[in-house]
N, C-alpha and C positions, 0 to 999 in steps of 0.2 A: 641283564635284569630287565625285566616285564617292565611298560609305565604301569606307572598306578593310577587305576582306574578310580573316577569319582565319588564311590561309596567306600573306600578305602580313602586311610590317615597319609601320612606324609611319611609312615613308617611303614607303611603297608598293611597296616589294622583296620580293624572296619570305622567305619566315619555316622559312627551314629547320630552326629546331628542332622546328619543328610538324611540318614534313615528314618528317623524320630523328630521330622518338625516340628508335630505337636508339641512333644514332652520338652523340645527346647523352649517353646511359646510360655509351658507351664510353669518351668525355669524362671524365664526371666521374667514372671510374672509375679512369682513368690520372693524373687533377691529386690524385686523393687518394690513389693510391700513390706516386708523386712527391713531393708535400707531407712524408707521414711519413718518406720513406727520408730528406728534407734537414733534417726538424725544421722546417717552414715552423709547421705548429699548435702553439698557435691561432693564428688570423686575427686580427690585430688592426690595427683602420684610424687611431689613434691617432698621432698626431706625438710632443710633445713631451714626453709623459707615460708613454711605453713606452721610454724610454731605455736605453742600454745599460749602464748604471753597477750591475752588480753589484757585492758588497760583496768577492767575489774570486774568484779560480780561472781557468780554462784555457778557451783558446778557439783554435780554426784557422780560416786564412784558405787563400785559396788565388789565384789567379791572376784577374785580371778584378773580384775583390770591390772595392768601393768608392763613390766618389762619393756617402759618408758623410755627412751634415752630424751639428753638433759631438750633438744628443743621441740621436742613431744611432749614433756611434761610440763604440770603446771609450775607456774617460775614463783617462788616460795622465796628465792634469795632477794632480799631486801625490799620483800613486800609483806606489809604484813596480814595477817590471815588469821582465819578461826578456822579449825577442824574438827566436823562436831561427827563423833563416830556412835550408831545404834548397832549393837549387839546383844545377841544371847549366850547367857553363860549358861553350861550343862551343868546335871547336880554333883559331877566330879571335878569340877572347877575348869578355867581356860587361862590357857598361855597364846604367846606369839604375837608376830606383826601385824598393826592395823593399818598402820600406813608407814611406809618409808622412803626416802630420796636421797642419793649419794654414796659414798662408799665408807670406810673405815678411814680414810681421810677427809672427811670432810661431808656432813648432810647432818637429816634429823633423823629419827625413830620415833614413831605411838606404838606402843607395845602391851601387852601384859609380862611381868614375870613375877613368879608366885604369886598370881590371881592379880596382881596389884597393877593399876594402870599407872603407865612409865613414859615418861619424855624424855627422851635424849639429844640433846643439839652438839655436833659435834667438829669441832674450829679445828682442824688439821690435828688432829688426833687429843686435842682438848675438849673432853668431853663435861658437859653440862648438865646435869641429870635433875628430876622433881620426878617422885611416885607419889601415889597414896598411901597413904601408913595401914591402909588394910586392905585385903583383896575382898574383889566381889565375889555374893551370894549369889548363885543359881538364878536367874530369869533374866529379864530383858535389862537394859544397860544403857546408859546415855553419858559418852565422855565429849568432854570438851577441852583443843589444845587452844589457847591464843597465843599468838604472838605477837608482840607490838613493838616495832622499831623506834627508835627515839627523834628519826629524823629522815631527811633523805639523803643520797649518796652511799659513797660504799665506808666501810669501818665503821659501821654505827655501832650501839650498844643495841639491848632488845628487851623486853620482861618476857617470860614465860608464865603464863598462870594455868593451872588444870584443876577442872571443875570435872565432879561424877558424880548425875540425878541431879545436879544444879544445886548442886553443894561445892563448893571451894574449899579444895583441897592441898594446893602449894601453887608458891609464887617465885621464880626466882630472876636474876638478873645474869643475862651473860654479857660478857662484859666485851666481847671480840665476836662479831660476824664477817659467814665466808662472803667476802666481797662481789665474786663475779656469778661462778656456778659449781655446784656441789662436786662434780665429775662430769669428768666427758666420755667414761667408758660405760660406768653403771648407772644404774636404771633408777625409774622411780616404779615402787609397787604397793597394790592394794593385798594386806591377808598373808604376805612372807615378804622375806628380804632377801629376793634371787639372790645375790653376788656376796660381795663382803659385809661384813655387816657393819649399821652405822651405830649401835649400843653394845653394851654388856649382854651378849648372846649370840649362836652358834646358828648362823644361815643356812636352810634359808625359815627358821623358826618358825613357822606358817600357823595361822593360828587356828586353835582347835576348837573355840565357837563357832559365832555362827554373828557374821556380817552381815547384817539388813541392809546398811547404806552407810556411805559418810559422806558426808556433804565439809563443802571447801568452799568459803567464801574469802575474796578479796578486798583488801581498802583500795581503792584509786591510786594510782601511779601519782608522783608529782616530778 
């Protein structure tokens, strides 16, 4: 076997960035304005040590994000949070996941099913549930989950309240939270529920509006 000569790969293919300075130049000119405009920097190739467990504050999702594992994701167990999801509903109505984290043992769900916005909190297969008593009409949509812990540490209790258009619509109390972390295999995701699911519904139920955004705020650690 020939060496391989310099315009040639390491396979023996041609080695276009040899050939193509320019268009490498162009390259990394377009992944580092792209990078800044989304906040990708810095680069960091770290797992489990770049977690996402800020101490609080505000963050947006948008459609497609996910397939999270638990120290990627935003840390929801035992903090407590608002979820405020914008959506469009089509004139045939919309199902599926808005947001979800955990598996069928243990995490939450935002959902729709039968138009109806749905929470489900889910304590090792004791499920917690609040809908709306009626499904949304056609156009644009604003739900909101809060949750609010009763304290800090782990075993706390929690309320749930869900408000839709800034109407209040159920409140309820669960009475057992997961202590540490939802799962360590599955994901947390925007728009379906990759893996198993964390509600009454058949994964990965993806949902068939149309997600503008949801934004996730935090209370402060204590």
């Amino acid at each position: 076997m020939g060496a391989v000569r310099p315009e040639q790969g390491l396979l023996g293919g041609n080695n276009l960035a040899r050939q193509r300075p320019d268009k490498v130049k162009q390259m990394q000119s377009l992944f580092d304005e792209e990078a800044k405009k989304n906040q990708v920097y810095p680069l960091d190739p770290r797992m489990s040590g770049r977690g996402f467990h800020a101490p609080a504050g505000h963050s947006t999702f948008y459609s497609g994000a996910g397939h999270l594992y638990n120290e990627l994701a935003p840390p929801f167990e035992t903090r407590s949070h608002t979820i405020t999801a914008y959506v469009d509903i089509p004139k045939e109505g919309a199902n599926g996941v808005l947001m979800a984290d955990g598996a069928e043992g243990g995490g939450f769900a935002l959902f729709l099913k039968d138009g109806r916005p749905t929470y489900t909190y889910n304590f090792f297969r004791k499920c917690t549930t609040i809908a709306s008593p009626t499904a949304l009409p056609p156009g644009p949509a604003k739900i909101v989950l809060q949750l609010m812990y009763s304290g800090t540490g782990l075993n706390k209790t929690a309320v749930a309240t869900l408000s839709v258009n800034d109407r209040h619509v159920a409140t309820t109390r669960i009475a057992r939270t997961v202590p540490n972390v939802f799962s360590f295999e599955e994901t947390f995701d925007v728009g379906e529920d990759s893996a198993s699911p964390v509600g009454d519904y058949e994964s990965p139920f993806a949902f068939t509006g149309t997600i503008q955004r949801i934004d996730l705020d935090f209370a402060p650690s204590n």
